[in-house]
N, CA, C and O atoms as a printed pandas DataFrame, in Angstrom:
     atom_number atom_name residue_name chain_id  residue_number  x_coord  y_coord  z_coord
0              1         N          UNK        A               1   11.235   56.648   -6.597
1              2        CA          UNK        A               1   11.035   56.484   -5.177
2              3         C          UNK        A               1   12.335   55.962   -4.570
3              4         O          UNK        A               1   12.956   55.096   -5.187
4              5         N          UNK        A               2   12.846   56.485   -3.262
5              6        CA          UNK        A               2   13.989   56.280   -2.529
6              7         C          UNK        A               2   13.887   55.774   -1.423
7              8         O          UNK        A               2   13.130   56.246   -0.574
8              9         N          UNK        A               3   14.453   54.967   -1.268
9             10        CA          UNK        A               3   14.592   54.395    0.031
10            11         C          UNK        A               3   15.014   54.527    1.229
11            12         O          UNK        A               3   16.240   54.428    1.251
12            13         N          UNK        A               4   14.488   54.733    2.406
13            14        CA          UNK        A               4   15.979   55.334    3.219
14            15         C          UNK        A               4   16.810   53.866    3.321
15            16         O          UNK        A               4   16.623   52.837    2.671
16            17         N          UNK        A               5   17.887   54.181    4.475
17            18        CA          UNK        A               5   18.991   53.260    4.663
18            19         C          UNK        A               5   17.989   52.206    5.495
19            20         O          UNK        A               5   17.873   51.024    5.170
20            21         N          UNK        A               6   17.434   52.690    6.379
21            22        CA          UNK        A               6   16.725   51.464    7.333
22            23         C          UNK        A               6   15.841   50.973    6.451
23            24         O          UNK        A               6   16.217   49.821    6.237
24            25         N          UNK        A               7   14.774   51.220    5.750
25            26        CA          UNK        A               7   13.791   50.156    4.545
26            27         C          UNK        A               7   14.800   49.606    3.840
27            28         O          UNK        A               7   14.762   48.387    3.677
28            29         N          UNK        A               8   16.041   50.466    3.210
29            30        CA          UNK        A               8   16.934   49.169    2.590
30            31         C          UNK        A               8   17.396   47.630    3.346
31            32         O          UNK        A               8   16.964   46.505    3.098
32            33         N          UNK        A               9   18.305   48.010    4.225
33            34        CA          UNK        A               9   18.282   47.308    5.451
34            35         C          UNK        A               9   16.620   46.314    5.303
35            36         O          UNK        A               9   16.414   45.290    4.652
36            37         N          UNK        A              10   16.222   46.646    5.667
37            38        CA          UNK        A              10   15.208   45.351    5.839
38            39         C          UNK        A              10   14.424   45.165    4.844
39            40         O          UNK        A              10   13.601   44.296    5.129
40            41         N          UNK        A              11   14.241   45.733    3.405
41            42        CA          UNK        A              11   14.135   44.735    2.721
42            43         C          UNK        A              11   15.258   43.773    1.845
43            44         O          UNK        A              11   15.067   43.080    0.845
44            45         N          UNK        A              12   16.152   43.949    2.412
45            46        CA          UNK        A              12   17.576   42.858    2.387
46            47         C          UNK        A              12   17.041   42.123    2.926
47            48         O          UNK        A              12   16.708   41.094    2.339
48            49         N          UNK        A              13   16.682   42.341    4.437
49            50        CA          UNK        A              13   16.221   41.544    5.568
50            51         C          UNK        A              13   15.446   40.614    5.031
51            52         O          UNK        A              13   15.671   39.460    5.397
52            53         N          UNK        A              14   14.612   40.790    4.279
53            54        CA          UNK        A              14   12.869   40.382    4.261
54            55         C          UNK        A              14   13.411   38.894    2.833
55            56         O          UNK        A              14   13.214   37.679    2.797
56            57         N          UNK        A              15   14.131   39.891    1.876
57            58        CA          UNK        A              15   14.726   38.907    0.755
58            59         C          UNK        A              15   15.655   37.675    1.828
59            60         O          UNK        A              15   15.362   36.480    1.876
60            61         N          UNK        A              16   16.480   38.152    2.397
61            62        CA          UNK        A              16   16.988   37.308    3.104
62            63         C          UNK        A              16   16.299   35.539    3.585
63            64         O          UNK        A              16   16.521   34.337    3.438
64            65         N          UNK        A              17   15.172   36.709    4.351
65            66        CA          UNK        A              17   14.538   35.758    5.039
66            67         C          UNK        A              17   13.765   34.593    4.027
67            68         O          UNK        A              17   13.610   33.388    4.225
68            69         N          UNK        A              18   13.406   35.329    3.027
69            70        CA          UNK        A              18   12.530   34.592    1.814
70            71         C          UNK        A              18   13.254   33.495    1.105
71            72         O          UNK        A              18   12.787   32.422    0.724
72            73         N          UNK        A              19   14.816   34.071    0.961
73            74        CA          UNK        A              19   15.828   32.847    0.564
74            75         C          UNK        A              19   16.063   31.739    1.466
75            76         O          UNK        A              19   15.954   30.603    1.004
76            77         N          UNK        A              20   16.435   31.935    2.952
77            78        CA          UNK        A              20   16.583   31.188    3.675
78            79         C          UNK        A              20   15.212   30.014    3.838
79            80         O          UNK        A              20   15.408   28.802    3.748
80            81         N          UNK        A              21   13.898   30.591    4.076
81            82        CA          UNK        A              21   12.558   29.806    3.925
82            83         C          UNK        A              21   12.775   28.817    2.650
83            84         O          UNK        A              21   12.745   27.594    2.782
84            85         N          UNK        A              22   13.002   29.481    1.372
85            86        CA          UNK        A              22   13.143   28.390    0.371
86            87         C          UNK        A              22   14.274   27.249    0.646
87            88         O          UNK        A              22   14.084   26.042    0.496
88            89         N          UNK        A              23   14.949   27.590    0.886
89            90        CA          UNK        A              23   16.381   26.659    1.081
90            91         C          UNK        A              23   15.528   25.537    2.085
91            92         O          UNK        A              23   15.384   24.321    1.960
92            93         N          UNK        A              24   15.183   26.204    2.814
93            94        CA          UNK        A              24   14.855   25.416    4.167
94            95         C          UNK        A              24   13.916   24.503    3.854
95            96         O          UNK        A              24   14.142   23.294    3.923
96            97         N          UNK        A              25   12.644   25.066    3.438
97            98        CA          UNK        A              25   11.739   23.935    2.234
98            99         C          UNK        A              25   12.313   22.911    1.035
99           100         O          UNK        A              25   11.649   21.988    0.563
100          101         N          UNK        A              26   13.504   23.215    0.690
101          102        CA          UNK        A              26   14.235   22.277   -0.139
102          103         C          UNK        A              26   14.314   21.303    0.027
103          104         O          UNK        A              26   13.878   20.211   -0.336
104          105         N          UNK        A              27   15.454   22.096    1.152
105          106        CA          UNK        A              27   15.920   20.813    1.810
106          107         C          UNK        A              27   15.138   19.746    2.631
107          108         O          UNK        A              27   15.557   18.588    2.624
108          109         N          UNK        A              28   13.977   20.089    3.366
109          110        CA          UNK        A              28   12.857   19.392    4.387
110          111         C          UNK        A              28   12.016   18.673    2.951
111          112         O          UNK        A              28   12.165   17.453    2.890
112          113         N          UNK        A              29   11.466   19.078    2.214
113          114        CA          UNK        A              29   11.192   18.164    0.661
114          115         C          UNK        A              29   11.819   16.948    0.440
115          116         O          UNK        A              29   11.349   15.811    0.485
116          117         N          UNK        A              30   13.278   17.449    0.121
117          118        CA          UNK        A              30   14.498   16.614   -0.286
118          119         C          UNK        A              30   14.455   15.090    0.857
119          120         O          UNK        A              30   14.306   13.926    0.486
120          121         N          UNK        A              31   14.626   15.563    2.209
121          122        CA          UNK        A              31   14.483   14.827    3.435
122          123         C          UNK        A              31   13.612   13.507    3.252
123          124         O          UNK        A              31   13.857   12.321    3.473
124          125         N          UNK        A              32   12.496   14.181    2.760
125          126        CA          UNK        A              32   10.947   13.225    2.994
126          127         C          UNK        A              32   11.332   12.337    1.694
127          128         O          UNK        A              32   11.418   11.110    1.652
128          129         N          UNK        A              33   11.537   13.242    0.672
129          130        CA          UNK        A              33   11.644   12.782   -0.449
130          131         C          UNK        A              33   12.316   11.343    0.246
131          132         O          UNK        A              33   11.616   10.465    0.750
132          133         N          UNK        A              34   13.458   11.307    0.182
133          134        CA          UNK        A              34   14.596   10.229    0.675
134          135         C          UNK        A              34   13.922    9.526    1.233
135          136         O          UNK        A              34   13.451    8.586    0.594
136          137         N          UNK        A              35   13.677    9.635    2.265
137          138        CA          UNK        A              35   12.643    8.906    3.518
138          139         C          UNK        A              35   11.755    7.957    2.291
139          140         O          UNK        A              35   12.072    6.782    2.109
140          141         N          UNK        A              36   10.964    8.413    1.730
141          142        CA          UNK        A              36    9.461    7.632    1.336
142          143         C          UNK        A              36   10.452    6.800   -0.079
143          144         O          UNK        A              36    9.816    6.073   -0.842
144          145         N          UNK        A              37   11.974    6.990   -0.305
145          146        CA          UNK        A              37   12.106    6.060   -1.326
146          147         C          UNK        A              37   12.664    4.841   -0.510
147          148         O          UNK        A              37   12.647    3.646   -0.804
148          149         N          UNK        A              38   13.315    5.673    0.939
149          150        CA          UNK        A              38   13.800    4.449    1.322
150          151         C          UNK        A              38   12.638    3.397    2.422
151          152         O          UNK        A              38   13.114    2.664    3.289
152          153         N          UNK        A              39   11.902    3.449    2.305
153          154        CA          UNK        A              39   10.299    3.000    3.108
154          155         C          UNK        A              39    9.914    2.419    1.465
155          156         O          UNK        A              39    9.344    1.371    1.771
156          157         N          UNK        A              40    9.892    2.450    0.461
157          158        CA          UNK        A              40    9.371    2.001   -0.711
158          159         C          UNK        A              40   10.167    0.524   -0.990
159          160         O          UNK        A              40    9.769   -0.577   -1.369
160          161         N          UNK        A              41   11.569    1.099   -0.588
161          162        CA          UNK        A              41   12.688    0.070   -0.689
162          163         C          UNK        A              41   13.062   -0.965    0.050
163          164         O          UNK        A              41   13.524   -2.048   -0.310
164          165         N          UNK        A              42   12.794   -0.493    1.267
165          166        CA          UNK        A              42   12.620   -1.445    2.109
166          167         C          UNK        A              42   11.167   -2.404    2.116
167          168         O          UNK        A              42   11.098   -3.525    2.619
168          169         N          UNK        A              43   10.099   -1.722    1.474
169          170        CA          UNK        A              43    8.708   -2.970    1.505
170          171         C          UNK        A              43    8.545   -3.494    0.090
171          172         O          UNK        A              43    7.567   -4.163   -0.244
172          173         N          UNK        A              44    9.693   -3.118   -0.860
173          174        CA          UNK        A              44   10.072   -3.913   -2.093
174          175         C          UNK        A              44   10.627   -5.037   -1.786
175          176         O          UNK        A              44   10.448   -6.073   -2.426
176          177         N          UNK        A              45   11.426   -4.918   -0.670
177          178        CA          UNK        A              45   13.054   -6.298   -0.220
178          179         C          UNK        A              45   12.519   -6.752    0.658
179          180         O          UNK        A              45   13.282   -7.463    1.312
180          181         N          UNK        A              46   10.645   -6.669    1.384
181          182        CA          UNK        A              46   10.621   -7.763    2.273
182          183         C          UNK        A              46    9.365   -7.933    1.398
183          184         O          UNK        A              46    8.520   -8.210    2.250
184          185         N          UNK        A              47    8.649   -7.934    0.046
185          186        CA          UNK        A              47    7.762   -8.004   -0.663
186          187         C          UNK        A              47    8.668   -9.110   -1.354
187          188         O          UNK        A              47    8.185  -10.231   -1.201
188          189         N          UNK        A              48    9.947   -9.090   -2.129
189          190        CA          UNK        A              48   10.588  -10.033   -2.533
190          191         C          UNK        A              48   11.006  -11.163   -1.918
191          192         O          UNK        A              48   11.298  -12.170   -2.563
192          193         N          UNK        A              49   11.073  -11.094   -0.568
193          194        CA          UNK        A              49   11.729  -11.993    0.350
194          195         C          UNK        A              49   10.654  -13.121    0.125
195          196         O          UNK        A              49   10.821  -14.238   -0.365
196          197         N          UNK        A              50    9.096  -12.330    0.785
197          198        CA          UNK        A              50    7.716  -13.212    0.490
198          199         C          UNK        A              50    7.560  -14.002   -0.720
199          200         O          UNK        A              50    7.062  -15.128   -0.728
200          201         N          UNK        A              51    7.986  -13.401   -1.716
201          202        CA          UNK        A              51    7.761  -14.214   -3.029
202          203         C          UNK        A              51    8.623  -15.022   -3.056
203          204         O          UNK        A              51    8.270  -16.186   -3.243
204          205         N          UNK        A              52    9.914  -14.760   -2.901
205          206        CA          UNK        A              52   11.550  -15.986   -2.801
206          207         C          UNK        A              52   10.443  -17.150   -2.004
207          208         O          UNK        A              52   10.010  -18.186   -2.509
208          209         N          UNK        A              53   10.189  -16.675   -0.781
209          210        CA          UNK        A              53    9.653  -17.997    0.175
210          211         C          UNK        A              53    8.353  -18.662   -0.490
211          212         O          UNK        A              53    8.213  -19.846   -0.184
212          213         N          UNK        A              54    7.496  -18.193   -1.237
213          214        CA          UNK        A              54    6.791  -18.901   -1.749
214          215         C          UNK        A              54    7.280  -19.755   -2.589
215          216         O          UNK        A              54    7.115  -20.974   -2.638
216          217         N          UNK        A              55    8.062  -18.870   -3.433
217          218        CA          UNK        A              55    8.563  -19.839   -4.544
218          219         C          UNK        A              55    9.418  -21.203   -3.951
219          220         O          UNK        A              55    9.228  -22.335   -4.397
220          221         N          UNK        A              56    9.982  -21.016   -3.322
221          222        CA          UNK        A              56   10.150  -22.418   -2.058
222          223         C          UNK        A              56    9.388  -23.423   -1.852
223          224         O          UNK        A              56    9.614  -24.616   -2.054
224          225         N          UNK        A              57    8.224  -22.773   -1.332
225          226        CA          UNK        A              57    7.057  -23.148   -0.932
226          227         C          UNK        A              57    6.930  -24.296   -2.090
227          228         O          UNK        A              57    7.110  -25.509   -1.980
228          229         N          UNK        A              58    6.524  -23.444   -3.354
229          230        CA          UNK        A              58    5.472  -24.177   -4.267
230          231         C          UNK        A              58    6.768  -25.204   -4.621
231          232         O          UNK        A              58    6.419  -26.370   -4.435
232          233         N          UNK        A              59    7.924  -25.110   -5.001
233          234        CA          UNK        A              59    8.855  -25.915   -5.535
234          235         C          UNK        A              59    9.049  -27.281   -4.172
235          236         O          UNK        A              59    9.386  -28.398   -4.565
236          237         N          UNK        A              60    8.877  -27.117   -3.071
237          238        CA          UNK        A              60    9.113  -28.346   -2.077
238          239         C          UNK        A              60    7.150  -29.107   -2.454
239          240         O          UNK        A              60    6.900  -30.303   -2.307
240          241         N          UNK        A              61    6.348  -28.325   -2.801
241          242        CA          UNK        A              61    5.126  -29.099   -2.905
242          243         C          UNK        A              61    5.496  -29.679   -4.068
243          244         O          UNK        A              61    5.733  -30.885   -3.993
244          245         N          UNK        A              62    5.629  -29.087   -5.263
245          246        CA          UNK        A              62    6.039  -30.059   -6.220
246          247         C          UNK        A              62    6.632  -31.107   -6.424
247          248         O          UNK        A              62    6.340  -32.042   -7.169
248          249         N          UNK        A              63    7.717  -30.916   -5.569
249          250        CA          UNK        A              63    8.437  -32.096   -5.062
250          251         C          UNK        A              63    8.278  -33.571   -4.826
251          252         O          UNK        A              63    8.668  -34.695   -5.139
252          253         N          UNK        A              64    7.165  -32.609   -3.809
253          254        CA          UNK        A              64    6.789  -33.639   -2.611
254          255         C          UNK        A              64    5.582  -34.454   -3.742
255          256         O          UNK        A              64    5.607  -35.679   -3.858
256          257         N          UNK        A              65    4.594  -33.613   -4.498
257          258        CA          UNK        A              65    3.525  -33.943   -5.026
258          259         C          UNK        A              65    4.997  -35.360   -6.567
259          260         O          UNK        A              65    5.304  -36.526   -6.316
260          261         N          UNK        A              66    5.164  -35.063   -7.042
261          262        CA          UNK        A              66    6.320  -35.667   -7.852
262          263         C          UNK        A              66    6.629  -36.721   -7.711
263          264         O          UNK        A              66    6.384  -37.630   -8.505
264          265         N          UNK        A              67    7.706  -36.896   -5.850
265          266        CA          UNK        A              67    7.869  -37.926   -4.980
266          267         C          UNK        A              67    6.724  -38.951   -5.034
267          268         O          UNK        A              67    6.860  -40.162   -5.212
268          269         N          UNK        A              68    5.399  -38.175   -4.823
269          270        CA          UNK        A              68    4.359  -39.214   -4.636
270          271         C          UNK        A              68    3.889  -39.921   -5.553
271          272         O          UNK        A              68    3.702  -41.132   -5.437
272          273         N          UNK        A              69    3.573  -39.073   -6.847
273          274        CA          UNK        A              69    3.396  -39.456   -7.986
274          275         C          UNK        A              69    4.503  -40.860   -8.559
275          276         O          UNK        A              69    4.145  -41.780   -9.296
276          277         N          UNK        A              70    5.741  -40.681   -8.026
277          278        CA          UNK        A              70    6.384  -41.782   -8.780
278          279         C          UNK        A              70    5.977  -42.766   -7.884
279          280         O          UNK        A              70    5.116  -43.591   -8.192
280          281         N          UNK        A              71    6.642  -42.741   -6.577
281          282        CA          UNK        A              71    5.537  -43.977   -5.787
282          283         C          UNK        A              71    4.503  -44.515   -5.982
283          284         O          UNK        A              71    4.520  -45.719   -5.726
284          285         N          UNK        A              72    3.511  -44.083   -6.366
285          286        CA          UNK        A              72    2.260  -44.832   -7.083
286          287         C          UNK        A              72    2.639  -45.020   -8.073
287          288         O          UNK        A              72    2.120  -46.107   -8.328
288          289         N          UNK        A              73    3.311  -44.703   -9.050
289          290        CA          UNK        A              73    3.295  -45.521  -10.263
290          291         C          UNK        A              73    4.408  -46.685   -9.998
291          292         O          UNK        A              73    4.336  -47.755  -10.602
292          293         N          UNK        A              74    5.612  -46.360   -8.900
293          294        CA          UNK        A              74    5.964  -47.973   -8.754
294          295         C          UNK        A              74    5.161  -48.897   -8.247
295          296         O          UNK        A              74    5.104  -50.072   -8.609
296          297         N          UNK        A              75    4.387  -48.262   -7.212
297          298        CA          UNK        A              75    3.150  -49.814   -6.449
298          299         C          UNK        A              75    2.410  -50.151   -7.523
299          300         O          UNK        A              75    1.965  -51.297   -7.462
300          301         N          UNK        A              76    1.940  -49.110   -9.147
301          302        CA          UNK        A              76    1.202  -49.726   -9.721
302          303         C          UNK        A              76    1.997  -50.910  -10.415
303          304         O          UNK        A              76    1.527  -52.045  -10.335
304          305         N          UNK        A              77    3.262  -50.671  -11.136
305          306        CA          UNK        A              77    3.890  -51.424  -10.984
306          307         C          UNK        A              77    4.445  -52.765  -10.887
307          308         O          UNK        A              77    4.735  -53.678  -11.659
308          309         N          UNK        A              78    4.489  -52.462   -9.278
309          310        CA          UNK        A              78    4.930  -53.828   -8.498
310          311         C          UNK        A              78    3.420  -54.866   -8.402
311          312         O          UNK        A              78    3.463  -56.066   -8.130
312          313         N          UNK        A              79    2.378  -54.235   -8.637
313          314        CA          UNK        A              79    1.333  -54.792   -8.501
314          315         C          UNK        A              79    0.918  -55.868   -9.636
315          316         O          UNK        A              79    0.620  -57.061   -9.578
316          317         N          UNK        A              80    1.027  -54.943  -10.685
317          318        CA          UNK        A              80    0.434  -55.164  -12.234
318          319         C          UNK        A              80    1.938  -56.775  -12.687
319          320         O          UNK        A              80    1.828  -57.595  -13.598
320          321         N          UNK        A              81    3.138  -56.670  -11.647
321          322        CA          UNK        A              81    4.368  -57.846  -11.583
322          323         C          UNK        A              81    3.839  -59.136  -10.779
323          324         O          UNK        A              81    3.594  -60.234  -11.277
324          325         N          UNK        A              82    3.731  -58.811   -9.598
325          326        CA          UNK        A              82    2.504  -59.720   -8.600
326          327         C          UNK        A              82    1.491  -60.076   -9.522
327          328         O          UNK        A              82    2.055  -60.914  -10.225
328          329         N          UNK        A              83    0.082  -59.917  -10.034
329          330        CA          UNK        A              83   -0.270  -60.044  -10.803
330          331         C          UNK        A              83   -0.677  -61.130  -11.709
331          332         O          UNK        A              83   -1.180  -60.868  -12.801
C-alpha cells in the first residue's frame, strides 16, 4: 500500500503532533513533580522548626522544674539547720 504525498505529509503531521503531546506531558509531570517535592520540603522545615521549639519548650521546663527542685531541698535544708 502507497501513500500519496499529502497522507505522507500528515501522517508526519499526526507523528509530529504525538511527539510534541508527549514532550509536553513530560515536561507538565516533571513541573508538578518539582512543585509537590518542594511543598513536602517546605512542611518538613516548618515541621522541624515545631519540634526545635518544643524541644526548647521542654528543656526551659526542666529547668525551671530543676531550679525548683533545688530550692526546696535548700529550705529543707535551712530548716532541718534552724531546727
Amino acid at each position: 500500500m502507497y501513500l500519496t504525498e499529502l497522507e505522507e505529509w500528515f501522517a508526519i503531521f499526526i507523528c509530529f503532533c504525538i511527539v510534541v503531546g508527549f514532550i509536553y506531558s513530560t515536561i507538565h509531570n516533571i513541573k508538578e513533580t518539582i512543585s509537590e517535592e518542594k511543598q513536602k520540603f517546605k512542611k518538613q522545615k516548618e515541621e522541624e522548626e515545631k519540634v526545635k521549639e518544643l524541644i526548647n519548650y521542654f528543656d526551659s521546663k526542666t529547668e525551671l522544674i530543676n531550679t525548683v527542685v533545688t530550692a526546696q531541698k535548700k529550705m529543707k535544708e535551712k530548716k532541718k539547720k534552724n531546727d
